[in-house]
C-alpha positions in Angstrom: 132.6 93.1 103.6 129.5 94.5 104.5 126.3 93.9 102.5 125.7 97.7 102.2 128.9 100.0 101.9 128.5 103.2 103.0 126.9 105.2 100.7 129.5 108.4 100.6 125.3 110.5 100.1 124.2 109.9 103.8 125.2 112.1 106.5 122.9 110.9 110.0 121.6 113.8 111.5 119.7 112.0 114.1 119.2 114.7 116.8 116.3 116.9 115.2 114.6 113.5 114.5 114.9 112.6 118.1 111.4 113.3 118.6 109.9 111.7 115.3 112.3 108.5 116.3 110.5 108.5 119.9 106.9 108.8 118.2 107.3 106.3 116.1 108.6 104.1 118.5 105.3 104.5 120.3 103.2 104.2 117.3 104.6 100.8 116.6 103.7 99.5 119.9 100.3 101.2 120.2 99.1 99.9 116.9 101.2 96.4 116.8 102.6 97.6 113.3 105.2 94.7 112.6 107.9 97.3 110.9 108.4 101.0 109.7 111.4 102.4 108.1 112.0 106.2 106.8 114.5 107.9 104.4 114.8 111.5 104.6 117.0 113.9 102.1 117.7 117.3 102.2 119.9 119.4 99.2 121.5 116.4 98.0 122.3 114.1 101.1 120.5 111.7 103.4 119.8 113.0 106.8 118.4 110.0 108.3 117.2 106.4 107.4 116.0 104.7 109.8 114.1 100.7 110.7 111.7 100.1 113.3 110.5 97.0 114.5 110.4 93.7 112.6 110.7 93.2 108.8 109.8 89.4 109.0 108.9 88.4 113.1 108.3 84.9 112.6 112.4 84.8 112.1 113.2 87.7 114.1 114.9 90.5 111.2 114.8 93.5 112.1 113.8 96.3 109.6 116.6 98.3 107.9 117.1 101.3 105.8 118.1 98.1 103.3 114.6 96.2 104.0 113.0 95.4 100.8 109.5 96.7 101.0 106.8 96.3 98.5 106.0 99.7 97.2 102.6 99.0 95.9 101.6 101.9 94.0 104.7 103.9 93.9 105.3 101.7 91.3 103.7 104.5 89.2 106.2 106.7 89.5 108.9 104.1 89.2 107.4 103.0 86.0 106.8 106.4 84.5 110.4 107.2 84.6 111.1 104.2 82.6 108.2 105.7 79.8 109.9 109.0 80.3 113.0 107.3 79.5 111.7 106.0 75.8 110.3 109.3 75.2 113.3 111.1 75.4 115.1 108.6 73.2 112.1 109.3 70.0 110.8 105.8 71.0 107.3 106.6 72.6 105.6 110.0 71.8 103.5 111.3 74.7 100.9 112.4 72.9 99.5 109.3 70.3 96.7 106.9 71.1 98.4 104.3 73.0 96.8 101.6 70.7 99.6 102.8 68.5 101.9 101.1 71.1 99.5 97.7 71.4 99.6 94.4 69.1 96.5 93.3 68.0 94.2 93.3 71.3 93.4 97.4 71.5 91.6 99.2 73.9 87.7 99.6 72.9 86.0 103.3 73.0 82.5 102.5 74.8 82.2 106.2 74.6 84.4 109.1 72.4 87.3 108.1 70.2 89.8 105.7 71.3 92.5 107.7 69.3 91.9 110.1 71.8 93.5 107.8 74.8 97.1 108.9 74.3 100.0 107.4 76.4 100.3 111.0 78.7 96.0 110.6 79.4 97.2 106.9 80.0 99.4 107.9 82.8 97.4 111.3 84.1 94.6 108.8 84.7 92.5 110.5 82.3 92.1 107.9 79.2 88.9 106.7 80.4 89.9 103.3 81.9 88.2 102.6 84.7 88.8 100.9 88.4 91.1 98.3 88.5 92.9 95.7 90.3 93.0 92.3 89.7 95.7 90.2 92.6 96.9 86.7 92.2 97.8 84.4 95.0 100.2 81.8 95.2 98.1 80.0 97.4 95.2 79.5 94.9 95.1 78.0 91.5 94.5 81.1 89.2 96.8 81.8 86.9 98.5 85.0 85.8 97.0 86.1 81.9 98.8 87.9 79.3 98.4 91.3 78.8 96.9 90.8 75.8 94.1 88.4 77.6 93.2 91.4 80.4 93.0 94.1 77.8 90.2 91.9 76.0 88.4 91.6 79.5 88.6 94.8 80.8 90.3 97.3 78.1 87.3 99.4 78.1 87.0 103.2 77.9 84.3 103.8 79.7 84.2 107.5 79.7 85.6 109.8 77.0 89.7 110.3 77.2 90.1 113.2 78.8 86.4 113.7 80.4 87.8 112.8 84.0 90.1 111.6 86.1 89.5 107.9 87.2 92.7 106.3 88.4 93.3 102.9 87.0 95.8 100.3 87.4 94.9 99.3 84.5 96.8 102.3 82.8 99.9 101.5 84.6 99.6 97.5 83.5 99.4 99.0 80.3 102.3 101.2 80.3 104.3 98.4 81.8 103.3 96.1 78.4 104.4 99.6 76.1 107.8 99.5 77.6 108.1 96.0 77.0 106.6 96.0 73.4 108.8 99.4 72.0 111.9 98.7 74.4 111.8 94.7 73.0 113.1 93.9 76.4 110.4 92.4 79.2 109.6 95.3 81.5 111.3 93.8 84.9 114.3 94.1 82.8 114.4 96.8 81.2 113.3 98.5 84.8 116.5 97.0 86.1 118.9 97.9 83.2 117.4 101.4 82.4 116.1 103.0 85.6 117.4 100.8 88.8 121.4 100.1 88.2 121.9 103.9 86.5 120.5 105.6 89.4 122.3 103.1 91.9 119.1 101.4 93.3 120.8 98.3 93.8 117.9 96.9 96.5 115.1 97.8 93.8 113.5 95.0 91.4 110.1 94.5 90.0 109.0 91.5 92.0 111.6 90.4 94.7 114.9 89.9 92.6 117.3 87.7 92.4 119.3 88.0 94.9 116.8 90.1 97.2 115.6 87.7 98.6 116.9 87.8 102.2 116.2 91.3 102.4 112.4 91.6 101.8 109.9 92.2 104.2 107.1 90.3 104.7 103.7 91.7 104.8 101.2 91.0 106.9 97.3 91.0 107.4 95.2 92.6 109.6 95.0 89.1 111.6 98.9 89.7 112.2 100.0 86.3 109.9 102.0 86.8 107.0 99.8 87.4 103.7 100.7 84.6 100.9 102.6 86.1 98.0 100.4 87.5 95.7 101.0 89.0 91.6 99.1 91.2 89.6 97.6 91.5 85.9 98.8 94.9 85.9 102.4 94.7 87.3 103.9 98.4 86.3 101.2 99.5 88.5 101.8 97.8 91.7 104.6 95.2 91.4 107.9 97.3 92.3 109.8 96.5 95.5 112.6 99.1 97.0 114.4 99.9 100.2 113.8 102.9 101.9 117.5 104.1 101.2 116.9 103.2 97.1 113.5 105.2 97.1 114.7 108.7 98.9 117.4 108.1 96.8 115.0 107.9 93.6 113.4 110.7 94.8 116.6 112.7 94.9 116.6 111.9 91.4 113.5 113.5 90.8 114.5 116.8 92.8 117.4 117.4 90.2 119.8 116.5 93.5 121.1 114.2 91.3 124.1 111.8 92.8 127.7 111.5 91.6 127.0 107.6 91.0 123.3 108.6 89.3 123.1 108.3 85.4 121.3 111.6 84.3 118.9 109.5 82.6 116.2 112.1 82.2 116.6 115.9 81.5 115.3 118.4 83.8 112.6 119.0 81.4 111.2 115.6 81.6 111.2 115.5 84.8 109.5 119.0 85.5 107.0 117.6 82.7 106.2 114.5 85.4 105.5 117.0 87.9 103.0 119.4 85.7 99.4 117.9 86.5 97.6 117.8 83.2 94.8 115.9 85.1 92.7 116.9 88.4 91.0 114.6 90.6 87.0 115.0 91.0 86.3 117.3 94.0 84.4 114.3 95.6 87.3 111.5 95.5 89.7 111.4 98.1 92.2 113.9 97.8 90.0 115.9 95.3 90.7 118.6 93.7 94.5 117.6 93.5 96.7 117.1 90.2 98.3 114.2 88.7 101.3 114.7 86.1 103.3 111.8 84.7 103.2 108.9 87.3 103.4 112.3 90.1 100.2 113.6 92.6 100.7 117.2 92.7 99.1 119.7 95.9 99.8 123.2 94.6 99.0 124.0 98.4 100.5 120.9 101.2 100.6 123.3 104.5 102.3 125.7 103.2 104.3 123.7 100.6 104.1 122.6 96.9 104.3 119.0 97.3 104.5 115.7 94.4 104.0 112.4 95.9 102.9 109.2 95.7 101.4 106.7 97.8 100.7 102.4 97.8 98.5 100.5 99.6 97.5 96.7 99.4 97.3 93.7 101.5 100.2 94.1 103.7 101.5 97.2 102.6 101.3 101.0 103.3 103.6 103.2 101.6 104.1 107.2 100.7 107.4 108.7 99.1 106.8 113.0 99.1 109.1 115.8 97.6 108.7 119.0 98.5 110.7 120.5 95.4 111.0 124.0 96.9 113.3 122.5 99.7 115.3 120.0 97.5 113.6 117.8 100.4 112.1 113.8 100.2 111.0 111.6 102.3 109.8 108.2 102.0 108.2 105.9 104.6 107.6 102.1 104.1 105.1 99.9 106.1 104.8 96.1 106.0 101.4 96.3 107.3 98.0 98.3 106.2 98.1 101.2 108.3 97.9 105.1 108.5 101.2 105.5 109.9 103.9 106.2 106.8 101.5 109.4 106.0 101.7 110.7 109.4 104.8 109.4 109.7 106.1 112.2 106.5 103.7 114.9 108.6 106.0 114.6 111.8 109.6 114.4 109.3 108.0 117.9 107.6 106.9 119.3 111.0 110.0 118.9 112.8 112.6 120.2 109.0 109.9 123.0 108.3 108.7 125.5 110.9 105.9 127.1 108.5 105.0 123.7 107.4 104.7 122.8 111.4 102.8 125.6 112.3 100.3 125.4 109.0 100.0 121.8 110.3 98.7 122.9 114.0 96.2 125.2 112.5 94.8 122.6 110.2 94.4 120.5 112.9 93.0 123.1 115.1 90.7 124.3 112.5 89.4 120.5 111.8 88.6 119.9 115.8 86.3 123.3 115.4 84.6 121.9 112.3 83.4 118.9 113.7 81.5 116.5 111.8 81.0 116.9 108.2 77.8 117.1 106.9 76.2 113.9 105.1 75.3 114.1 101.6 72.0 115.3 101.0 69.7 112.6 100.0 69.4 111.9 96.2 66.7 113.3 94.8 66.6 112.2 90.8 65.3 114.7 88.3 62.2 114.4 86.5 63.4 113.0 83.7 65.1 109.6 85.2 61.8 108.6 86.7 61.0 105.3 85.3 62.4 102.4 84.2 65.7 102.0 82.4 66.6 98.8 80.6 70.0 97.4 79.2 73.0 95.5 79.9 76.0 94.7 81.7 79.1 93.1 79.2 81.4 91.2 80.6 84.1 88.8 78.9 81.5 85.9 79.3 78.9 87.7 77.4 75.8 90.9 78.2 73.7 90.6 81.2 70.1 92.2 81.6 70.3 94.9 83.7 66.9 96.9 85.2 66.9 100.2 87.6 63.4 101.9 88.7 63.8 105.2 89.6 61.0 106.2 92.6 60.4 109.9 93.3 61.1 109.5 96.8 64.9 108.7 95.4 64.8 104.7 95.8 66.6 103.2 93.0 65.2 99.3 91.9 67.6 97.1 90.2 67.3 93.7 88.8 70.5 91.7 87.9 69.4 89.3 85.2 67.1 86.9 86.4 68.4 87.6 89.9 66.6 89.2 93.2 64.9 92.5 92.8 67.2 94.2 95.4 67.9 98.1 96.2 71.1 100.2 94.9 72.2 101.6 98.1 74.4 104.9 98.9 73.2 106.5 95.7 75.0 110.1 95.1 74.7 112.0 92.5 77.9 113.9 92.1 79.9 116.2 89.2 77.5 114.6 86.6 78.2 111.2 88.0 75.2 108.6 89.5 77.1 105.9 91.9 75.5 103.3 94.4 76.2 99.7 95.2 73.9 96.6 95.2 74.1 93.1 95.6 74.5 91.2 92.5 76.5 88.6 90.3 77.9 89.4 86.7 78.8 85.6 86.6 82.7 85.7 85.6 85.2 83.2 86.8 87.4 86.6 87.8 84.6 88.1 90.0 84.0 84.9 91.9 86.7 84.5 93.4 86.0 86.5 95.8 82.5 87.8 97.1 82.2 90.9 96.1 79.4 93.4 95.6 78.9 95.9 92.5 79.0 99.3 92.5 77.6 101.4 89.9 79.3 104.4 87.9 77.2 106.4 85.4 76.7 109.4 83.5 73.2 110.5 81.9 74.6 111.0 77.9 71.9 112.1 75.6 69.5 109.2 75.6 71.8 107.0 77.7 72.9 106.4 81.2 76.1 104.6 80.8 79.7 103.9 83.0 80.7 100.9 84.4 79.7 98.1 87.0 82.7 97.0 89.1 82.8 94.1 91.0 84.3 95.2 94.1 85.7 92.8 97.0 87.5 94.0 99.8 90.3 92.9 102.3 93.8 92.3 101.9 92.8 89.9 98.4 90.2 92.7 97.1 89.4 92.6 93.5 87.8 95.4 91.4 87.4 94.4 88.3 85.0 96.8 85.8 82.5 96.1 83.2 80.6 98.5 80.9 76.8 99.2 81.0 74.2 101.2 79.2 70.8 102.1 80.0 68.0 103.5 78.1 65.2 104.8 79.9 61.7 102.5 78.5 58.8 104.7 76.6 56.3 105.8 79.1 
């Protein structure tokens, strides 16, 4: 028998793809992007799924509709519908603190009420967690903590729930541990029994399953070699892997095209409540002033198009899965390399299945060659009143660090680490409320070091007190960003 029967939901429509098939085949080549495969659904059945190039090239496999691709963060999604799917059994309420949900480690309130951080604000992004991701290598001698270890490092709220959006892996890591801790069942489990077998996503595991294992992809740096396998301290953020087939599939789920061999294992309520963004992305972030529901982005305006989506990106991974609920329409795109290509990749599937979507699309574009370059920032200027010198400290696990900034008139922001070099914070903004700017610096934590890293700076002026977070923030396919709060008080003249 074959490994994958055919699935009675996919009817090829190759011919108006032709084009996108041609273009991609090009792309791959141009930018030496090992593999690419796309899904594509329309009202209930697959048009096209699709491989290109090489899911693992050392040993020549070629990528499949079947490839198991790590989804990175469309993990989100993937574990919301597992939350969604306690909630509608009475056995997680939306809308109580999620320290309800926790043991004995809780998350700390550096500023408002931690009662305030409910499980929905938890998974809109908007609990006041802060930047995080924290990756584990097989290949190095850290080990993997408990939950319960990485909420008493970094479990800080370190603005008030509900004050802003500030996405947070974090969150997801601890929705994952909820669904564990109220389900009774470890969360790769209860993922399989509860979300992946009812809606027929049989080449979908958290982590590569048993099984799996000869079907997943390998991802790859930007030097071309395969990147070592790597874990996470927040897995129900980022730790999800799925065939392109499985994931339009799942997002067929979530257009109410449900399949005959899909479990209804939401109501069309819960998932239209995943789709309502109850949280908005600051206007500065990329992709500002856009939504975020239940584990869902939301574009109230895509070209034309109300869209929900979700995207992933990591060392060796680029992923994007899009509805467009108006057209019963999904397409998902999976990348075993860091590149641009799956989000053009669901431009060129929209552009050739919607003409108005197409044509939106060439006016953008033509619109963005006539703007030109954006303007800069204007240079930061502070306000009288943070002239001066501002003492405090940065805590981290290990203990509170002296931290120093001078702010100059001319805008220059002094900082002194400890007992470390005087040195400069650098690309200072001062945006929605919000001071930012990185320096050079070392909070002295085993976690940090690992990496080199530089700190970048996240505060608000509250009353008396400029407070946020400093995150330690390497880069690279084995980036860390791991956050720790600070307060400032500004000295007596």
């Amino acid at each position: 028998m074959p490994d994958h029967p055919t699935d009675p939901s996919v009817r090829i429509q190759t011919a108006i793809f032709n084009s996108v098939r041609e273009w991609i085949r090009s792309q791959i080549i141009e930018t030496g992007l090992p593999s690419l495969t796309v899904a594509v659904a329309r009202d209930g059945e697959i048009l096209w799924e699709e491989g290109f190039g090489w899911a693992d090239r050392e040993n020549r496999v070629p990528a499949t509709p079947h490839t198991l691709y790590s989804l990175a963060s469309i993990s989100k999604p993937i574990t919301a519908t597992g939350l969604m799917v306690l909630k509608e059994r009475g056995q997680v309420d939306l809308d109580r603190p999620v320290n309800d949900c926790l043991g004995e480690v809780k998350l700390r309130a550096r500023v408002g009420d931690a009662a305030d951080a409910t499980v929905r604000r938890v998974a809109n992004h908007s609990s006041g967690l802060p930047l995080h991701y924290h990756f584990f290598f097989e290949d190095e001698p850290y080990r993997l903590p408990p939950m319960d270890e990485t909420l008493r490092r970094y479990g800080n709220l370190i603005t008030a729930p509900g004050e802003r959006y500030q996405y947070s892996n974090l969150g997801y890591g601890v929705l994952g541990y909820v669904i564990s801790r109220v389900s009774g069942k470890p969360y790769p489990d209860f993922m399989r029994e509860e979300v992946f077998l009812p809606l027929g996503m049989t080449h979908a595991s958290v982590g590569v399953g048993q099984g799996l294992e000869k079907y997943q992809a390998v991802r790859y740096g930007p030097d071309g070699l395969p990147v070592p396998f790597y874990d996470f301290d927040h897995p129900a953020a980022s730790a999800v892997f799925c065939s392109a087939h499985d994931l339009v599939r799942f997002g067929m789920f979530h257009l109410k095209a449900h399949l005959p061999d899909q479990k209804a294992i939401l109501s069309d309520e819960a998932i239209e409540d995943m789709q309502r963004p109850t949280a908005q992305k600051p206007a500065a972030d990329p992709g500002g002033g856009l939504g975020y529901g239940i584990g869902w982005g939301t574009a109230e305006y895509d070209l034309g198009f109300r869209s929900v989506s979700h995207g992933g990106g990591m060392g060796g991974v680029s992923t994007l899965l899009t509805l467009i609920p108006s057209e019963k329409l999904a397409v998902a795109v999976l990348a075993n390399a860091s590149s641009p290509l799956p989000g053009r990749t669901a431009q060129e599937v929209l552009s050739a299945l919607l003409p108005a979507y197409a044509a939106n699309r060439a006016r953008a574009q033509a619109g963005q060659k006539q703007e030109g370059d954006r303007a800069q920032a204007p240079t930061f200027k502070p306000a009288p009143g943070l002239i001066g010198r501002w003492t405090g400290g940065v805590q981290t696990y290990k203990g509170e660090i002296p931290l120093t900034l001078w702010f100059q008139e001319d805008g220059d922001i002094h900082a002194r680490l400890g007992d470390q070099l005087e040195v400069l914070l650098n690309d200072v903004k001062w945006e929605e409320g919000y001071l930012t700017g990185r320096m050079a610096g070392d909070v002295g934590t085993e976690d940090a070091n690992r990496r080199p890293y530089h700190l970048h700076a996240m505060m608000k002026l509250r009353g008396q007190a400029l407070n946020g977070a400093i995150t330690a923030l390497s880069t690279g396919p084995r980036g860390n960003a791991l956050s720790h709060w600070v307060e400032l008080r500004k000295d007596a003249e």
